[in-house]
C-alpha positions as CSV (number, residue, x, y, z in Angstrom):
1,X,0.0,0.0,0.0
2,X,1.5,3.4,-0.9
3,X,2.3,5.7,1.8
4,X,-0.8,8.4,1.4
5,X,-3.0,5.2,0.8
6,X,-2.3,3.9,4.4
7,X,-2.0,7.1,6.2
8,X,-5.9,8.0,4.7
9,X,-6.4,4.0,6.5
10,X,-4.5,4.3,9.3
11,X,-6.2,7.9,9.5
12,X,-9.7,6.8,8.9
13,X,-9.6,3.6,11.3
14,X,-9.1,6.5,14.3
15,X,-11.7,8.7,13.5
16,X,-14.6,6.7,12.7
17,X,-13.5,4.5,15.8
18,X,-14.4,8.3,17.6
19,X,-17.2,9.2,15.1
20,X,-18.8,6.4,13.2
21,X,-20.7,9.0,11.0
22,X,-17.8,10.9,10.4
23,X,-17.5,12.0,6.8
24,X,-14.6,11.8,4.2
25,X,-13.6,15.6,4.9
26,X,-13.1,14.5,8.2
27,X,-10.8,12.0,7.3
28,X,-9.2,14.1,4.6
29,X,-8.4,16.7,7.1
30,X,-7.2,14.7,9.9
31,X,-4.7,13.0,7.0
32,X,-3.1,15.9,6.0
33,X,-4.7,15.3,2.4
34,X,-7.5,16.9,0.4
35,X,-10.5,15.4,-0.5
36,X,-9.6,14.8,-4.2
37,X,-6.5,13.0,-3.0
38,X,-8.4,10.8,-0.7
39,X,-10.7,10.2,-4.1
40,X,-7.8,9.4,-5.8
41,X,-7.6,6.2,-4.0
42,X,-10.8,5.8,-2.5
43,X,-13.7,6.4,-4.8
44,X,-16.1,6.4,-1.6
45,X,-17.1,5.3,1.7
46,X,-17.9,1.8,1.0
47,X,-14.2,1.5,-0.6
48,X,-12.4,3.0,2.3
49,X,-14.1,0.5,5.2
50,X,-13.4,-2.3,3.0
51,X,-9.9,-1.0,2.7
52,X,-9.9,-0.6,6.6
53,X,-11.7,-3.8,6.5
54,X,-8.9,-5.3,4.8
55,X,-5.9,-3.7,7.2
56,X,-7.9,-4.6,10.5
57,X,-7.4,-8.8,8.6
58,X,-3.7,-8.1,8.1
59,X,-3.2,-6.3,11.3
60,X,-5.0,-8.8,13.9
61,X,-3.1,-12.0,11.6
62,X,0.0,-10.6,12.7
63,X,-1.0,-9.8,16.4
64,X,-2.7,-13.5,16.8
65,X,-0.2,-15.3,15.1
66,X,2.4,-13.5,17.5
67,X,0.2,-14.3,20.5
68,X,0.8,-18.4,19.2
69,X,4.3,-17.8,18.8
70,X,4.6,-16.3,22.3
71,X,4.7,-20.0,24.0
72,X,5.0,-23.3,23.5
73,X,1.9,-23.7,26.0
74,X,-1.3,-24.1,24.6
75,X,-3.3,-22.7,27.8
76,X,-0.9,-19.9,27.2
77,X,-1.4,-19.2,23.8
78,X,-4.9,-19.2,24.3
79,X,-4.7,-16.5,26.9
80,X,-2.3,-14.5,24.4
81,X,-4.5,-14.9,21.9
82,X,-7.6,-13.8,23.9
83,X,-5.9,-11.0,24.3
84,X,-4.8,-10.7,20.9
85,X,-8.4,-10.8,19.8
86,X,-9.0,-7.9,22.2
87,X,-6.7,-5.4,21.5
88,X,-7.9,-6.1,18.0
89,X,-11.6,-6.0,18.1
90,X,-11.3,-2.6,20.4
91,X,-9.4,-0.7,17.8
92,X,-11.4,-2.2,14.9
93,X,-14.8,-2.2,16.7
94,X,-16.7,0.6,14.4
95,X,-16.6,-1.9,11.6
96,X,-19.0,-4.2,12.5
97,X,-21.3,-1.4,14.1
98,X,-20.7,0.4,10.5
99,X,-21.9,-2.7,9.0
100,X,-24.8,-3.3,11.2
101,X,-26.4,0.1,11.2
102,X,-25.8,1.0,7.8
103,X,-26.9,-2.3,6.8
104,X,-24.0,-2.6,4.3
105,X,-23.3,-6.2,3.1
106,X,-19.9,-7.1,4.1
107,X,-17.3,-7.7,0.9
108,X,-17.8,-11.2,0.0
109,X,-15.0,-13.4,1.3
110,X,-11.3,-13.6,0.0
111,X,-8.1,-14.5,0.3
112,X,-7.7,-12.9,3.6
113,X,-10.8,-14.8,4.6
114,X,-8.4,-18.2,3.8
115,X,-6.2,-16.4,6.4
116,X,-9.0,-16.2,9.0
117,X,-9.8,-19.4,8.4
118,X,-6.3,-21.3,9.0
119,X,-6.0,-18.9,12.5
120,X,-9.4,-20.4,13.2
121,X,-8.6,-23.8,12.7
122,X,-5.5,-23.1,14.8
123,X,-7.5,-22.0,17.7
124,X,-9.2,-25.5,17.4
125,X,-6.4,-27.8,17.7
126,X,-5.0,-25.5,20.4
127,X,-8.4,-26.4,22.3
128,X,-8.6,-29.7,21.2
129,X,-4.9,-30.1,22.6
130,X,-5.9,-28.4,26.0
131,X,-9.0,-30.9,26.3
132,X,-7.1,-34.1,25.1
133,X,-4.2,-32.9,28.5
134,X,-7.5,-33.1,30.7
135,X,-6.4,-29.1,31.5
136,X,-10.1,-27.8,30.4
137,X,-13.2,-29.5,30.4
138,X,-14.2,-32.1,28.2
139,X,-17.9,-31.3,28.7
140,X,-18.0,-28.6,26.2
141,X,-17.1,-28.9,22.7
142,X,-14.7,-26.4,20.6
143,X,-17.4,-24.7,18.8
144,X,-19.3,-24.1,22.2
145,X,-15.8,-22.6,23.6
146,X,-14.9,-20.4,20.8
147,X,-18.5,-18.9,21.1
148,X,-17.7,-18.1,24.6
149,X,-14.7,-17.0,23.6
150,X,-16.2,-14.5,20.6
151,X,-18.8,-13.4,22.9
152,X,-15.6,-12.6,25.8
153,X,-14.2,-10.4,23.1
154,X,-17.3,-8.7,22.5
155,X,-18.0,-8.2,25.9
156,X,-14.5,-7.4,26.8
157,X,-14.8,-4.2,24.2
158,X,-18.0,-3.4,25.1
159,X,-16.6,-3.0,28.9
160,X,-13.2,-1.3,27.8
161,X,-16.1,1.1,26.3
162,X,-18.3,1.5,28.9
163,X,-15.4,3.0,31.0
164,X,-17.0,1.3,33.5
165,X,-14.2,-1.4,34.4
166,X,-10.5,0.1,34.9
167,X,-8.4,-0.4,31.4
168,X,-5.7,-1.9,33.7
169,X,-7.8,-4.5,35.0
170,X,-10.2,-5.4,31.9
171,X,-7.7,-8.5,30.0
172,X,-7.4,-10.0,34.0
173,X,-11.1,-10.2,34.4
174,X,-11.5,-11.3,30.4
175,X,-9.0,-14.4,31.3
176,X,-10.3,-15.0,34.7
177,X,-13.9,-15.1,33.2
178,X,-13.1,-17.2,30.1
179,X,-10.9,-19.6,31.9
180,X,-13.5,-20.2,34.4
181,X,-16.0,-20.7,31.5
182,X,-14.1,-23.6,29.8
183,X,-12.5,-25.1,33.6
184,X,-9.4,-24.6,33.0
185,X,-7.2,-26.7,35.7
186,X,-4.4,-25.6,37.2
């Protein structure tokens, strides 16, 4: 991506994370760039979220796979990557509230959605591995886990925005809470 490209991205992803209905001067202004110039690569809104649709994929591949990387233990990896998921989902949260109050399809799935896929089936075998050690509970299946797990990042982010739970303290209560949730046994 070309420099003025990502800096309209990397400037777009801030403000409509603080103003959903912000418009393209907005984000023209705040890049240092006029609004032909952000035309010039965008041709409107719909381009520019699926461009910062396409930045959050790269972004939160690189964060989660690092979170795997991290350890060599699964229960810790799945803790890293908890949080991964986190820090991701609270910067990229105005997506999917763009996309559910505008009612805007999301871009049909690609190559990044390949990407997704292989992290996801990571994830899996990372539980699977935890429940074949006997170190969470056998009682719930993977797919049951990684919908507590979704709905732990949702909740998490809906929390961190809230400002109702101290920022320090919001990834300790998202583990502890999770954790209990599958039994993990330590």
């Amino acid at each position: 991506m070309e420099a003025t490209e990502q800096k309209i991205v990397d400037t777009a992803i801030r403000i409509f994370n603080e103003d959903i209905s912000a418009n393209l001067e907005t984000v023209a202004e705040n890049a240092g760039v006029t609004r032909r110039t952000l035309h010039r690569y965008f041709k409107d809104r719909l381009q520019l979220m699926n461009a910062c649709r396409s930045e959050m994929q790269a972004q939160c591949k690189i964060k989660i796979m690092a979170a795997y990387a991290s350890s060599s233990d699964p229960l810790k990896q799945l803790e890293a990557v908890l949080y991964a998921g986190i820090d991701c989902g609270s910067k990229y949260v105005f997506l999917d509230k763009l996309y559910q109050r505008e009612g805007i399809q999301q871009p049909a799935p690609d190559e990044s959605s390949e990407t997704l896929n292989e992290i996801k089936a990571k994830w899996f075998n990372v539980v699977a591995l935890l429940q074949k050690r006997d170190l969470i509970t056998n009682q719930l299946t993977p797919a049951w886990i990684y919908a507590l797990f979704s709905s732990m990042v949702t909740t998490t982010i809906n929390a961190l925005q809230s400002g109702d739970i101290a920022r320090n303290d919001i990834k300790k209560f998202a583990w502890f809470s999770f954790s209990k949730s599958i039994g993990v046994k330590e």
